[in-house]
PDBQT receptor file of N, H, CA, C and O in Angstrom, charges set to zero:
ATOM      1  N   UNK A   1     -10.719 -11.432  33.832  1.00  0.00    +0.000 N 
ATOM      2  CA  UNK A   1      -9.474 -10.977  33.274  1.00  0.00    +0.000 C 
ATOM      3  C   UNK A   1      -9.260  -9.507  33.594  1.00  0.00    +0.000 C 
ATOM      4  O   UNK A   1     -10.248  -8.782  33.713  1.00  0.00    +0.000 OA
ATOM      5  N   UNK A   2      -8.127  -9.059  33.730  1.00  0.00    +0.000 N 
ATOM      6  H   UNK A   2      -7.325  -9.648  33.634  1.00  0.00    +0.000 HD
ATOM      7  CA  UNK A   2      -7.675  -8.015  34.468  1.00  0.00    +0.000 C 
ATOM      8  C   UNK A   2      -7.054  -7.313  33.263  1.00  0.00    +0.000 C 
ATOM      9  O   UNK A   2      -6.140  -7.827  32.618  1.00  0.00    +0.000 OA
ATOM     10  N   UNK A   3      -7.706  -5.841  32.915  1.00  0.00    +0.000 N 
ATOM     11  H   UNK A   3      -8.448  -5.424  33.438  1.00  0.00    +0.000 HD
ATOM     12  CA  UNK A   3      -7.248  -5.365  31.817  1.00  0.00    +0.000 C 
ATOM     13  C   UNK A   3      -5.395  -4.861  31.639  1.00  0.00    +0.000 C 
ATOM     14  O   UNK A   3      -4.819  -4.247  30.741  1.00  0.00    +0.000 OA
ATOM     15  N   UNK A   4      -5.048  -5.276  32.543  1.00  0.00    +0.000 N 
ATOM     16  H   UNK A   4      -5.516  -5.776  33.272  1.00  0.00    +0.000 HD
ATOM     17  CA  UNK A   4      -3.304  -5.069  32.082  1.00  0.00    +0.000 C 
ATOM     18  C   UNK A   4      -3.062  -6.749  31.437  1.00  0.00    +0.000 C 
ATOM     19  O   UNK A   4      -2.429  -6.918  30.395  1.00  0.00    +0.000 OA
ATOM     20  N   UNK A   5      -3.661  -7.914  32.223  1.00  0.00    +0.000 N 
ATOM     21  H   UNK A   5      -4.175  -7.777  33.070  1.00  0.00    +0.000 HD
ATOM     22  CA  UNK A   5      -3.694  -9.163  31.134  1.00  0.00    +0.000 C 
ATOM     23  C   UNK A   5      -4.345  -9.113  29.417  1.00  0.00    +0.000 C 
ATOM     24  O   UNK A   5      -3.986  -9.941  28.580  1.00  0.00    +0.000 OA
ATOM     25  N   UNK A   6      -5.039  -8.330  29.206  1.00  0.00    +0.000 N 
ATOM     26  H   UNK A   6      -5.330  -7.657  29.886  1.00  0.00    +0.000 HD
ATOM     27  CA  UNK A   6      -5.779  -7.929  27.857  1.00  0.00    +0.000 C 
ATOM     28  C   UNK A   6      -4.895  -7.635  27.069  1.00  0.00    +0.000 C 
ATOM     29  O   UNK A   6      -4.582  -8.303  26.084  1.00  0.00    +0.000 OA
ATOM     30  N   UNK A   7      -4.271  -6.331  27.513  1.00  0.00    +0.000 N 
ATOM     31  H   UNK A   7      -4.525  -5.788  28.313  1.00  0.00    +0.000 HD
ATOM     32  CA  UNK A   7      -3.249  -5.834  26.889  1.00  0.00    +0.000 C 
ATOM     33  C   UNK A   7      -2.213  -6.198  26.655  1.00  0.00    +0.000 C 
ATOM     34  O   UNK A   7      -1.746  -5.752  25.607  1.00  0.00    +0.000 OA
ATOM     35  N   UNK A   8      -1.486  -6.990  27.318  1.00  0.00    +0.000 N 
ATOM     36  H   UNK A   8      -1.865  -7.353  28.169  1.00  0.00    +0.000 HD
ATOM     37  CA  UNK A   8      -0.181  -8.103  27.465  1.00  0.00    +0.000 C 
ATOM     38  C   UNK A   8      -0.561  -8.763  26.582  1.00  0.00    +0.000 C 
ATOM     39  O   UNK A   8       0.259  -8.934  25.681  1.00  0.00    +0.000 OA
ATOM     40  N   UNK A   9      -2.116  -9.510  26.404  1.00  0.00    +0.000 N 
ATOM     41  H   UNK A   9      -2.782  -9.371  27.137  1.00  0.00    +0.000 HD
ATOM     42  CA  UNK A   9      -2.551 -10.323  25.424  1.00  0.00    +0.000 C 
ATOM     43  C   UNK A   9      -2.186 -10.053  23.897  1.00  0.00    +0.000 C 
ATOM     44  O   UNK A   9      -1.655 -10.707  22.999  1.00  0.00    +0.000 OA
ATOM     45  N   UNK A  10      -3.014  -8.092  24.105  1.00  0.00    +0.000 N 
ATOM     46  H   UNK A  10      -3.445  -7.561  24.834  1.00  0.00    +0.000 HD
ATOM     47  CA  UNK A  10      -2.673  -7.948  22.729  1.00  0.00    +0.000 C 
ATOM     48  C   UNK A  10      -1.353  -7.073  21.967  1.00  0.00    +0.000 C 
ATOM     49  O   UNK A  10      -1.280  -6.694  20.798  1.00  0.00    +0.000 OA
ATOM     50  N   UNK A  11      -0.315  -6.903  23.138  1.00  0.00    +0.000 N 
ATOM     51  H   UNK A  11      -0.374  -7.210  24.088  1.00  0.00    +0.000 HD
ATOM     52  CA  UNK A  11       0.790  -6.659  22.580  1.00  0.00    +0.000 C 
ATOM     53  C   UNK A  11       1.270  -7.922  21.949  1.00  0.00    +0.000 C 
ATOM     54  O   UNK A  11       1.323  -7.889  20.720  1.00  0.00    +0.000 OA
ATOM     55  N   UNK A  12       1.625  -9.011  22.528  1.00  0.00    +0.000 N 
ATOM     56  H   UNK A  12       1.581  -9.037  23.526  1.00  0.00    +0.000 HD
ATOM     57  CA  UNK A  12       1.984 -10.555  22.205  1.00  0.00    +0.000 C 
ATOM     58  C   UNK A  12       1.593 -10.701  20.797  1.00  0.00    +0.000 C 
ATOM     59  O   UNK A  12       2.439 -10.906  19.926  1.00  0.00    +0.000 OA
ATOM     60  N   UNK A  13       0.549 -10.617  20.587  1.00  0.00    +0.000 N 
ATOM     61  H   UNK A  13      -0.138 -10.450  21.294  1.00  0.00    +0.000 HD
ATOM     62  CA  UNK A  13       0.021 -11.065  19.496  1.00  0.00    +0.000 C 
ATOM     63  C   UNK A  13       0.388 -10.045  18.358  1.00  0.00    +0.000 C 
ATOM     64  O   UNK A  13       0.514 -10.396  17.185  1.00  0.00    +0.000 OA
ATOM     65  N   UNK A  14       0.545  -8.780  18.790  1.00  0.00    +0.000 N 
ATOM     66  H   UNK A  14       0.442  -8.495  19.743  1.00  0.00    +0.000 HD
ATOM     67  CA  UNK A  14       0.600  -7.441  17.553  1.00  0.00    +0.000 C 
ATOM     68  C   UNK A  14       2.334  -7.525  16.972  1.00  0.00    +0.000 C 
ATOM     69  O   UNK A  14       2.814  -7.313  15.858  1.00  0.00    +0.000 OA
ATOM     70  N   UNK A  15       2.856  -7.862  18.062  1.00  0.00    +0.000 N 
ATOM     71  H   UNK A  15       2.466  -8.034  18.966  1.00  0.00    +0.000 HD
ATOM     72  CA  UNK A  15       4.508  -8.074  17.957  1.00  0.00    +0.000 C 
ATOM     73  C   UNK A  15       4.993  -9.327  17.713  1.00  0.00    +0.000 C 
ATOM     74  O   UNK A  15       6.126  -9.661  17.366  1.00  0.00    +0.000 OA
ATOM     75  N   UNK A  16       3.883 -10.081  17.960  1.00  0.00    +0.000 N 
ATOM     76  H   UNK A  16       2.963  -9.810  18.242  1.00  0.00    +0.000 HD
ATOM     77  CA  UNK A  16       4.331 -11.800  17.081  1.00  0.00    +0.000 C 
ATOM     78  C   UNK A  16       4.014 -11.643  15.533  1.00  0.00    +0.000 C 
ATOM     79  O   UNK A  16       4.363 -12.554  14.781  1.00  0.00    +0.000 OA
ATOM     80  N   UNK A  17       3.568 -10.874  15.183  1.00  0.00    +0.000 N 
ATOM     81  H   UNK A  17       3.284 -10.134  15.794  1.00  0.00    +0.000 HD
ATOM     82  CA  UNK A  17       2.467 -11.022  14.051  1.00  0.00    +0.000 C 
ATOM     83  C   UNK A  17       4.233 -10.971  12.908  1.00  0.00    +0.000 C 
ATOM     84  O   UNK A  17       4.413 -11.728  11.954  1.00  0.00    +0.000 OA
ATOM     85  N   UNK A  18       5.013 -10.161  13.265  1.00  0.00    +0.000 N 
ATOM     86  H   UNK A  18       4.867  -9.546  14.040  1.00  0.00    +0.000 HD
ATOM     87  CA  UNK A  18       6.118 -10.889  11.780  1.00  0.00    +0.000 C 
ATOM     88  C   UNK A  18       6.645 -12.088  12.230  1.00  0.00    +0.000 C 
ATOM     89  O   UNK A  18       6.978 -12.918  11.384  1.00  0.00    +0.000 OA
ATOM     90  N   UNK A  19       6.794 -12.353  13.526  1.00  0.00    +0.000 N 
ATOM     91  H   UNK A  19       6.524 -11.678  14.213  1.00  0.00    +0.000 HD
ATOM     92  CA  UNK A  19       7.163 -13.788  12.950  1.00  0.00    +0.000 C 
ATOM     93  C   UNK A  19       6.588 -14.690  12.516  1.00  0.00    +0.000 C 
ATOM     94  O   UNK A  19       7.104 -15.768  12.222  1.00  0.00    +0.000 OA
ATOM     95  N   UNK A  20       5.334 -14.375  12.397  1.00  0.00    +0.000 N 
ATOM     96  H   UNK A  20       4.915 -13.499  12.636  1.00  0.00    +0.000 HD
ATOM     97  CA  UNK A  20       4.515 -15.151  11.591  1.00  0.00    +0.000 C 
ATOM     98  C   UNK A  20       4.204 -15.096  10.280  1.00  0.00    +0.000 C 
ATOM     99  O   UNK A  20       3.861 -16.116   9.684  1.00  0.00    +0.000 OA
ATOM    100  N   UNK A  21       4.280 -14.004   9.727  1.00  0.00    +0.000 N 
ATOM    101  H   UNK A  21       4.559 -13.175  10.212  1.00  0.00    +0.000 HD
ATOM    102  CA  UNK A  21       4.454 -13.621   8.539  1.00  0.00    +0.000 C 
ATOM    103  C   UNK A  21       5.740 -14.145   7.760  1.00  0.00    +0.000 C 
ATOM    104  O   UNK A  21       5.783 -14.556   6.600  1.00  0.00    +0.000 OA
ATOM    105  N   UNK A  22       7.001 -14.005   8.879  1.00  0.00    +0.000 N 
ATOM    106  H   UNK A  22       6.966 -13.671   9.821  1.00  0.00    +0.000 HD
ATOM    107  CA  UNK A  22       7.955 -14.793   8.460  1.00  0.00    +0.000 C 
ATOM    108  C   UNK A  22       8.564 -15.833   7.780  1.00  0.00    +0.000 C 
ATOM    109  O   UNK A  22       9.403 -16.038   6.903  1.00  0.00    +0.000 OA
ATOM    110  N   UNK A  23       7.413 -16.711   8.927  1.00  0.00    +0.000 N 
ATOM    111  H   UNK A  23       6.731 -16.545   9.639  1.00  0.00    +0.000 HD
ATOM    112  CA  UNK A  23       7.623 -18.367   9.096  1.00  0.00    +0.000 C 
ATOM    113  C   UNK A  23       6.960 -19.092   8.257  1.00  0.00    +0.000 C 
ATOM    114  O   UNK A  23       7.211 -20.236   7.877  1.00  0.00    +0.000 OA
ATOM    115  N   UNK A  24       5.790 -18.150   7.870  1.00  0.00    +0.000 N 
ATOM    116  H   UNK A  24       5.586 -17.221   8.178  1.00  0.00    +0.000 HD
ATOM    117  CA  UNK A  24       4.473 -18.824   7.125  1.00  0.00    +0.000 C 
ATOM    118  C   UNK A  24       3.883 -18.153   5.989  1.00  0.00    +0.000 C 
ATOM    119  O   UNK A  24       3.020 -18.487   5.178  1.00  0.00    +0.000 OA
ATOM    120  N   UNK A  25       4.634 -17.041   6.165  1.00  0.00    +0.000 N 
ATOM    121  H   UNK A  25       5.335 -16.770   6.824  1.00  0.00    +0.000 HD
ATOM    122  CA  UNK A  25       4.254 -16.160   4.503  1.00  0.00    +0.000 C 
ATOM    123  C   UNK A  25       4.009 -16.660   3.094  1.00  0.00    +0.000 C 
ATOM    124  O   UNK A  25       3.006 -16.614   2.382  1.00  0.00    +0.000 OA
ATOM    125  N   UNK A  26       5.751 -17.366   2.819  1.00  0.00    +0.000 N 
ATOM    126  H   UNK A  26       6.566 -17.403   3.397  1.00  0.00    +0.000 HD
ATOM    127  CA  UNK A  26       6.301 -17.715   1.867  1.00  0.00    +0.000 C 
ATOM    128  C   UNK A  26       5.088 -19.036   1.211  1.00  0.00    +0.000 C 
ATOM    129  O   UNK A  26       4.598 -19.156   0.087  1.00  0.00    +0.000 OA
ATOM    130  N   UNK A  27       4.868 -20.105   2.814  1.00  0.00    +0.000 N 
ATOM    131  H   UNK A  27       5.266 -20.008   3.726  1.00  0.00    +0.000 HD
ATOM    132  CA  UNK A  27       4.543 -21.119   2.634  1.00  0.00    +0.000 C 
ATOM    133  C   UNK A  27       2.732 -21.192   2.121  1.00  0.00    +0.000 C 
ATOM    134  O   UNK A  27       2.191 -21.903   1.274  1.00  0.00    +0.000 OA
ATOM    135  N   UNK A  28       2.126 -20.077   3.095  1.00  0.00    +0.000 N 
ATOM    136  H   UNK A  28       2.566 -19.499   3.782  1.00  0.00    +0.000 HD
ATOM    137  CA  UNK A  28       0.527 -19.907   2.862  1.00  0.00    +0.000 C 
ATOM    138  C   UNK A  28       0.309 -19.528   1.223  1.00  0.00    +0.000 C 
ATOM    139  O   UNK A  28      -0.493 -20.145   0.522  1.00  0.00    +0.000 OA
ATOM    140  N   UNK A  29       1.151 -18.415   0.725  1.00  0.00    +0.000 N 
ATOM    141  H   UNK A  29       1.802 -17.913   1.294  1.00  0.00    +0.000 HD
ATOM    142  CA  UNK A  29       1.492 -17.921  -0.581  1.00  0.00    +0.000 C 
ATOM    143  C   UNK A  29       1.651 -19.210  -1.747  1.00  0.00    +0.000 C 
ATOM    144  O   UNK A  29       1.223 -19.451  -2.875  1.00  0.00    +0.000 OA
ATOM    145  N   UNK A  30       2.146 -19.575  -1.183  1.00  0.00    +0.000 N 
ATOM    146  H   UNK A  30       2.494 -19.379  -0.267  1.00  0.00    +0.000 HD
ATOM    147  CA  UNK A  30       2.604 -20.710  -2.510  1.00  0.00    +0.000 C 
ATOM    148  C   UNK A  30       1.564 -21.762  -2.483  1.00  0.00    +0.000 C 
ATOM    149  O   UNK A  30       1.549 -22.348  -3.565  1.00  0.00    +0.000 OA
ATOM    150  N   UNK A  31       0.830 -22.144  -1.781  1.00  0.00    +0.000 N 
ATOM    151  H   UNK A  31       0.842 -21.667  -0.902  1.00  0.00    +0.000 HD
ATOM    152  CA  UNK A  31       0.076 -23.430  -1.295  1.00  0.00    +0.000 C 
ATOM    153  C   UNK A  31      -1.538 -22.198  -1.552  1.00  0.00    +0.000 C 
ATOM    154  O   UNK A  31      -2.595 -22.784  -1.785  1.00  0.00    +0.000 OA
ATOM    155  N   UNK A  32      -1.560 -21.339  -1.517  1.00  0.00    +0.000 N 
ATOM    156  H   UNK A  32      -0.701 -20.863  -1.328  1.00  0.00    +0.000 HD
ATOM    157  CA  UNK A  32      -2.843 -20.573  -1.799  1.00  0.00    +0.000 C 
ATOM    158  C   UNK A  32      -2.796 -20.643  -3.772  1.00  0.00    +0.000 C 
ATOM    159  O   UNK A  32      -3.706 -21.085  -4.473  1.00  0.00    +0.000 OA
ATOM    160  N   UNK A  33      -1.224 -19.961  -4.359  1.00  0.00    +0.000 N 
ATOM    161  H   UNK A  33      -0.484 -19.601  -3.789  1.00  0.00    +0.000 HD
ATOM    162  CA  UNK A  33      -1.150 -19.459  -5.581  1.00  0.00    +0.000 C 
ATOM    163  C   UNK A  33      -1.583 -21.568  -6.548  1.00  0.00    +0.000 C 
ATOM    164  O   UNK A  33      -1.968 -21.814  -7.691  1.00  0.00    +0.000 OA
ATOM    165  N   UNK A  34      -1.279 -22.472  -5.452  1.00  0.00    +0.000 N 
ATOM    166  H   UNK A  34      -0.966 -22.272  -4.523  1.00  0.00    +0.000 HD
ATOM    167  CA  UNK A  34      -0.727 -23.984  -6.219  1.00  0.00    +0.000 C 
ATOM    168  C   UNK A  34      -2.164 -24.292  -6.254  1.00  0.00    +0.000 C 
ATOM    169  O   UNK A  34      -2.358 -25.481  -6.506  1.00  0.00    +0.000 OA
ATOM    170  N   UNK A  35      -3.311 -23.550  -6.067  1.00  0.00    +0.000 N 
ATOM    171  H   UNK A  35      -3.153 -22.584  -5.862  1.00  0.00    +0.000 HD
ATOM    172  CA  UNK A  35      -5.017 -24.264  -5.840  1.00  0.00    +0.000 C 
ATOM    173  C   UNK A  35      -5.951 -23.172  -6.693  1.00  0.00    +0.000 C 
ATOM    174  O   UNK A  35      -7.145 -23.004  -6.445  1.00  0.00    +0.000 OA
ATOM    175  N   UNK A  36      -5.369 -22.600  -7.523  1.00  0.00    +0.000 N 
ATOM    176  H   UNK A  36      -4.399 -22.736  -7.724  1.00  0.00    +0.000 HD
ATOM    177  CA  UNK A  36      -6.039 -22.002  -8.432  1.00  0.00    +0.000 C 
ATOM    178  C   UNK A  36      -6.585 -22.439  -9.240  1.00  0.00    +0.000 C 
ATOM    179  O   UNK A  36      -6.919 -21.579 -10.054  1.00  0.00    +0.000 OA
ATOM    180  N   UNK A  37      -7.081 -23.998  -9.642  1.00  0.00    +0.000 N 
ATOM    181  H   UNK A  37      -6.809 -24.697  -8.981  1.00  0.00    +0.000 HD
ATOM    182  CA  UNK A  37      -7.736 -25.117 -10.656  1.00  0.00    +0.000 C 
ATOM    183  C   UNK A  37      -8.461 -25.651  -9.676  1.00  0.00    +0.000 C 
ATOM    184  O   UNK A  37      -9.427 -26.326 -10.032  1.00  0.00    +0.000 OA
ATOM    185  N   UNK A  38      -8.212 -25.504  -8.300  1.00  0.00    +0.000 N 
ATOM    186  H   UNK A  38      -7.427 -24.955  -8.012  1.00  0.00    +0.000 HD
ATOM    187  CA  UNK A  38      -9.121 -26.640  -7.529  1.00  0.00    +0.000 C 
ATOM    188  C   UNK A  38     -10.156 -26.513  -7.423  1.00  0.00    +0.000 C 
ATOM    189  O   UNK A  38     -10.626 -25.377  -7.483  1.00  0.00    +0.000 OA
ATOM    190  N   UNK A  39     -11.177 -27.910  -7.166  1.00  0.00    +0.000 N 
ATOM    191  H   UNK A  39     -10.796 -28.833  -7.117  1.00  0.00    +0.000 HD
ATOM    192  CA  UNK A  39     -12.684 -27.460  -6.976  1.00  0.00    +0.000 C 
ATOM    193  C   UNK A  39     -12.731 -26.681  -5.188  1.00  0.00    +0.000 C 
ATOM    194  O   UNK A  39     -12.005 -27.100  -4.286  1.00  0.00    +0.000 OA
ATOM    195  N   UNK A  40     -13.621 -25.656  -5.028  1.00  0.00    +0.000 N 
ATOM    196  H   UNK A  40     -14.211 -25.316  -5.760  1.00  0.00    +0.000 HD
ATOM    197  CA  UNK A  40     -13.809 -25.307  -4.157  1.00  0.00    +0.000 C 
ATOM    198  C   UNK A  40     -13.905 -26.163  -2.460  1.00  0.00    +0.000 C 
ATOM    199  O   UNK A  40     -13.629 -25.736  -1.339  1.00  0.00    +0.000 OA
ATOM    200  N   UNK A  41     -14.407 -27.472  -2.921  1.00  0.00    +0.000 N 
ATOM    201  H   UNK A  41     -14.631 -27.819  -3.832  1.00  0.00    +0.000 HD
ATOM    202  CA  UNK A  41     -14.630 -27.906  -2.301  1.00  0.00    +0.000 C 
ATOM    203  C   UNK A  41     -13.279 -29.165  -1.543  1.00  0.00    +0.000 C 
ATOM    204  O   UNK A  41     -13.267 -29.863  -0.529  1.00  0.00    +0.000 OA
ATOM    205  N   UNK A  42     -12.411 -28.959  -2.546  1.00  0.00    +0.000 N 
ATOM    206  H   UNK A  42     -12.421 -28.392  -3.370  1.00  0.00    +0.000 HD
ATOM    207  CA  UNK A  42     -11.057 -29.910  -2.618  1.00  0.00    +0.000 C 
ATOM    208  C   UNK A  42     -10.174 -28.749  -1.877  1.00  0.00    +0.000 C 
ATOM    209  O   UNK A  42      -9.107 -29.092  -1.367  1.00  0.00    +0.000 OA
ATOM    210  N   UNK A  43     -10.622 -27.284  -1.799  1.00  0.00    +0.000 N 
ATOM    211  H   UNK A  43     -11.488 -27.005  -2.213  1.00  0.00    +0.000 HD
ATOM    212  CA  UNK A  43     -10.064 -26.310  -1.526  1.00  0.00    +0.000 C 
ATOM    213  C   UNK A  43     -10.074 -26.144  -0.047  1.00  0.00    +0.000 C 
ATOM    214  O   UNK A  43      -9.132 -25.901   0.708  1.00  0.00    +0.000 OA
ATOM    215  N   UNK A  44     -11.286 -26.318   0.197  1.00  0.00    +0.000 N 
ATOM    216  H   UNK A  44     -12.051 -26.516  -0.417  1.00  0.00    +0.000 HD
ATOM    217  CA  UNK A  44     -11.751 -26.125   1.838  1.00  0.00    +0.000 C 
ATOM    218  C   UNK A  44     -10.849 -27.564   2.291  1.00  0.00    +0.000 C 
ATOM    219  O   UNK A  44      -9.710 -27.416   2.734  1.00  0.00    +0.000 OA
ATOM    220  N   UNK A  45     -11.175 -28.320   2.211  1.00  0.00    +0.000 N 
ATOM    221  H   UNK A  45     -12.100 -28.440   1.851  1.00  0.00    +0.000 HD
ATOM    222  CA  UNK A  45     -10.149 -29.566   2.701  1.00  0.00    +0.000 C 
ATOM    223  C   UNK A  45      -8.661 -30.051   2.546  1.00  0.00    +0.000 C 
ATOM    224  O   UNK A  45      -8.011 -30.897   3.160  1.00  0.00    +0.000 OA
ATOM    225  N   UNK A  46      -8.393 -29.308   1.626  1.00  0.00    +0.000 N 
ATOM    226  H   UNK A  46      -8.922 -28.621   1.127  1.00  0.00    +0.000 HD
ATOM    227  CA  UNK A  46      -6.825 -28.987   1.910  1.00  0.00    +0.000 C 
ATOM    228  C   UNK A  46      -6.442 -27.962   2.821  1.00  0.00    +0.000 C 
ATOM    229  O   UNK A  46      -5.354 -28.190   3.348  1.00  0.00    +0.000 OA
ATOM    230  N   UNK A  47      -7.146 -26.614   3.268  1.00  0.00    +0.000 N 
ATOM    231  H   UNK A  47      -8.031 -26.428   2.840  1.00  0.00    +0.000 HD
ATOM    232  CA  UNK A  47      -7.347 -25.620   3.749  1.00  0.00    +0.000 C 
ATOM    233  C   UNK A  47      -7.245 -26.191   5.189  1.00  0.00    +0.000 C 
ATOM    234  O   UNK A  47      -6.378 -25.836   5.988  1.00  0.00    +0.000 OA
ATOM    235  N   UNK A  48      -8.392 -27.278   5.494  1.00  0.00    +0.000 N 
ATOM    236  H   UNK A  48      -9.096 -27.566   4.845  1.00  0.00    +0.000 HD
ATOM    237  CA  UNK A  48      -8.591 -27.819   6.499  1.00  0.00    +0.000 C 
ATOM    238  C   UNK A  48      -7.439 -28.331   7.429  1.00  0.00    +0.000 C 
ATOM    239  O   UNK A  48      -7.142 -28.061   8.593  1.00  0.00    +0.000 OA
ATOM    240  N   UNK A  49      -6.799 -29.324   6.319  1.00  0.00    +0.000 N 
ATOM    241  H   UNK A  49      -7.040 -29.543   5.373  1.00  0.00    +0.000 HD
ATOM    242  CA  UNK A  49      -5.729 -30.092   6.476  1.00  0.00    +0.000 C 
ATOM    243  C   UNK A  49      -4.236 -29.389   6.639  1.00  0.00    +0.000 C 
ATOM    244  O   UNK A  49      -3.227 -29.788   7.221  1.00  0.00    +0.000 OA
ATOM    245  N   UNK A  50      -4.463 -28.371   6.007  1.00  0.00    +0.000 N 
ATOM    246  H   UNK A  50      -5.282 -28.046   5.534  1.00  0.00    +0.000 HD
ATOM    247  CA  UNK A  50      -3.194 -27.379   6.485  1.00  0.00    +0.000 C 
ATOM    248  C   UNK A  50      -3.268 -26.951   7.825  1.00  0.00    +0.000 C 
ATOM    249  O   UNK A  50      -2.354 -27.245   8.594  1.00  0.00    +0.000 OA
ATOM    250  N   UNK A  51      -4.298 -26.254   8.227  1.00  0.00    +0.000 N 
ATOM    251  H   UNK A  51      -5.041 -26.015   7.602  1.00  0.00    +0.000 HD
ATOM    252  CA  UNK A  51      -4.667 -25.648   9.925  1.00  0.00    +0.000 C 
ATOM    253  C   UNK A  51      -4.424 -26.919  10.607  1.00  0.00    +0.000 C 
ATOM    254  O   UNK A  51      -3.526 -26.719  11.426  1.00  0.00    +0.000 OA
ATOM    255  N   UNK A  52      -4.797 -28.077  10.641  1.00  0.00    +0.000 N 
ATOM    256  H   UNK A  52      -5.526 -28.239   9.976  1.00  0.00    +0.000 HD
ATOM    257  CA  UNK A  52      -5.102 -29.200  11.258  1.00  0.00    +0.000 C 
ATOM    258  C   UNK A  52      -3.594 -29.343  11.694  1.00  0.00    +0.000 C 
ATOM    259  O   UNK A  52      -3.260 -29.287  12.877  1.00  0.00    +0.000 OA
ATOM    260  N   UNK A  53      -2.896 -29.491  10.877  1.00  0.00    +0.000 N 
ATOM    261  H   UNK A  53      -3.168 -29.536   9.916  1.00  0.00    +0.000 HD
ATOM    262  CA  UNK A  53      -1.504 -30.187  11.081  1.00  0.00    +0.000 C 
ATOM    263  C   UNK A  53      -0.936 -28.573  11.511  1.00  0.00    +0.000 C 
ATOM    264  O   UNK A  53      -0.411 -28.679  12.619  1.00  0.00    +0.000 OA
ATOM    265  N   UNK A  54      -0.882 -27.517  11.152  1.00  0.00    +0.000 N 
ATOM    266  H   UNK A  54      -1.309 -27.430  10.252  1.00  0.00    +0.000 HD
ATOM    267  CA  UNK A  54      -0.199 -26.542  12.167  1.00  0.00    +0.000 C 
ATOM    268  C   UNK A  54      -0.838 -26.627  13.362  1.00  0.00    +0.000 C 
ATOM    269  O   UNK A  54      -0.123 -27.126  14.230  1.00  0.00    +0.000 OA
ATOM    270  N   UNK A  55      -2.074 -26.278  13.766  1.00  0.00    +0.000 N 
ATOM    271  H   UNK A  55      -2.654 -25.873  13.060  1.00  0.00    +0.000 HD
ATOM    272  CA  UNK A  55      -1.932 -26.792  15.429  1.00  0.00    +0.000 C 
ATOM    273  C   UNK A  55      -1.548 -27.995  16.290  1.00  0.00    +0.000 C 
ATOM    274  O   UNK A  55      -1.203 -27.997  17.471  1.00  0.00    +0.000 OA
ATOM    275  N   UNK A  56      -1.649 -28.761  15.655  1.00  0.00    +0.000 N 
ATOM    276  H   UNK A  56      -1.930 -28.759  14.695  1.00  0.00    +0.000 HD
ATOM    277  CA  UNK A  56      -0.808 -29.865  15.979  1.00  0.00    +0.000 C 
ATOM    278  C   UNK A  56       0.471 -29.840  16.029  1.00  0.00    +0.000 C 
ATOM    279  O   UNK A  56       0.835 -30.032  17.188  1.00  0.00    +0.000 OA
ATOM    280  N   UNK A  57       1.308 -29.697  15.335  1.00  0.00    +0.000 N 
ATOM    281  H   UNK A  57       1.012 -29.541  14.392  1.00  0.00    +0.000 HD
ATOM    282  CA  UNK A  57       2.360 -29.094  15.640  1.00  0.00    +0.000 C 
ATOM    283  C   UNK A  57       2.711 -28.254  17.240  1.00  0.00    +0.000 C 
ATOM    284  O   UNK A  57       3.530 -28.601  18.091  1.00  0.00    +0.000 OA
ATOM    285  N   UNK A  58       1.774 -27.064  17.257  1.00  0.00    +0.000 N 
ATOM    286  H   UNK A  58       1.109 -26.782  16.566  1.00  0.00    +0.000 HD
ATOM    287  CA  UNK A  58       1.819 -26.297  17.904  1.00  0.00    +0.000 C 
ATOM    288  C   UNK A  58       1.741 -26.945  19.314  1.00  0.00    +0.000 C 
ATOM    289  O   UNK A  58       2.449 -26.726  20.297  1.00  0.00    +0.000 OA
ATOM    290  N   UNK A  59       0.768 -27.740  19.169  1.00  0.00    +0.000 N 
ATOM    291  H   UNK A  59       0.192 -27.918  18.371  1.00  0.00    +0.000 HD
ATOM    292  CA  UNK A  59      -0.011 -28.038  20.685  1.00  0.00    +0.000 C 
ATOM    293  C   UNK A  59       1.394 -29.930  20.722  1.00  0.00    +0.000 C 
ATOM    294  O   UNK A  59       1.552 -30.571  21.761  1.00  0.00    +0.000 OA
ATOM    295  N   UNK A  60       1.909 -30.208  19.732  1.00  0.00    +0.000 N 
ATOM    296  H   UNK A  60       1.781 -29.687  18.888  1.00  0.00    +0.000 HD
ATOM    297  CA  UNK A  60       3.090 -31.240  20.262  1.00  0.00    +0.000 C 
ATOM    298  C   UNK A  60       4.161 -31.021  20.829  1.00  0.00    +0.000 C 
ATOM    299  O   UNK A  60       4.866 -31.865  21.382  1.00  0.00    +0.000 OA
ATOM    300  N   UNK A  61       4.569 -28.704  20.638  1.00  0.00    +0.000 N 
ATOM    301  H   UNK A  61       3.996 -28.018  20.189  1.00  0.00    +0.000 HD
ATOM    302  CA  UNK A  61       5.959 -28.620  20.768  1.00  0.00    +0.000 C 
ATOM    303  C   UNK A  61       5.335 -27.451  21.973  1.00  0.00    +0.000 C 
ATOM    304  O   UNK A  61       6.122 -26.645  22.469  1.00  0.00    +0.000 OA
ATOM    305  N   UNK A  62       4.207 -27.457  22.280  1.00  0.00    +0.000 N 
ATOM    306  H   UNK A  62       3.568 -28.112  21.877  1.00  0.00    +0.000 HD
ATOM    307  CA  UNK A  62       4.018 -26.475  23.747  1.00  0.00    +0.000 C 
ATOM    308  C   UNK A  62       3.919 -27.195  24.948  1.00  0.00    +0.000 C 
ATOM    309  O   UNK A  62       3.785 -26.599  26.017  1.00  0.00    +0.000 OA
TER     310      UNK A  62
């Protein structure tokens, strides 16, 4: 990798970062504040299941 690709890399990512905050703020927030009774372990697997289905997403609409 060729350090002007690095950097391209990590502008992309530093200047995506509100639309991600955007898109997914509201939603991580509310779904973090709705698991405050859960067992830890019911926690990690909903956790799971959230990432799971956003890359999927990701990798159906790229």
């Amino acid at each position: 990798m060729t350090m002007a690709l690095l950097i391209a890399a990590f502008l992309m990512g530093f200047f995506g970062s509100p639309h991600c905050l955007g898109m997914c703020g509201g939603i991580v927030t509310a779904f973090g504040l709705s698991m405050k009774e859960t067992s830890p372990a019911k926690k990690r697997g909903l956790i799971a299941t959230y990432h799971l289905g956003r890359l999927l997403s990701y990798a159906y609409w790229a």
